[in-house]
Residue, then its C-alpha position, 0 to 999 in steps of 0.5 A: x332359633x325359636x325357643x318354646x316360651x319357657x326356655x325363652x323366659x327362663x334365659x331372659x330371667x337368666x340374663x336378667x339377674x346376671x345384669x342386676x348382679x353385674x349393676x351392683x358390682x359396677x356401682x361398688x367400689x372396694x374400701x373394706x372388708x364388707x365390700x369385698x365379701x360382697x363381690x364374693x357372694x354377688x359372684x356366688x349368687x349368679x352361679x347358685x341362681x345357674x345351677x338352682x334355677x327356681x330352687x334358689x331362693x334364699x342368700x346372704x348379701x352383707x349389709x355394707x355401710x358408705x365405707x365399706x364396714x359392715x352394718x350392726x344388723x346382717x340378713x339374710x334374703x329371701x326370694x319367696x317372702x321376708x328375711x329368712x333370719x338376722x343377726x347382730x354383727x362387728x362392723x369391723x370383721x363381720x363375724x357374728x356377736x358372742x352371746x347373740x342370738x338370731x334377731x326376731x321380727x323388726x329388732x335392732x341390734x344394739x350399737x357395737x361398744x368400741x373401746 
């Protein structure tokens, strides 16, 4: 069946997402908490991209570290130009810092104090 050229690119951008969506997945393997949240929102990306199509263009994939922790710093992503916003984070839960506020430009969140 011959599609118009739009359909065809849009079902190839489709598929294409869909298979950079299901690499990661692959690559991933479940050791905390951080990692089973991003399975959650690789699997919310691939449905929001479906149903939005060119409308999507900004989300939030957690910055995981090696085991499966969150990273101090979380962003998130946007298709159409820089992060949209970041903000500092606990490496074990996820849950924004209290008293943080939205990170500006290039900073770094201090290192979390752990007792």
């Amino acid at each position: 069946m011959n599609l118009p050229s739009e359909y065809q690119d849009f079902a190839e951008g489709h598929e294409s997402i869909k298979a950079k969506v299901n690499a990661i997945r692959g690559k991933l393997v479940q050791q905390g908490p951080c990692h089973i949240e991003l399975h959650a929102a690789l699997d919310m990306i691939a449905s929001s991209q479906q149903e939005l199509g060119d409308k999507f263009t900004t989300f939030y994939l957690p910055n995981c570290d090696k085991h499966g922790f969150y990273k101090a710093k979380q962003c998130e992503s946007s298709l159409v130009g820089p992060p949209a916003r970041c903000w500092c984070v606990s490496s074990w839960n996820g849950k924004k810092l209290p008293g943080s506020s939205d990170l500006l430009g290039d900073a770094e969140c201090q290192q979390e104090v752990t007792q």
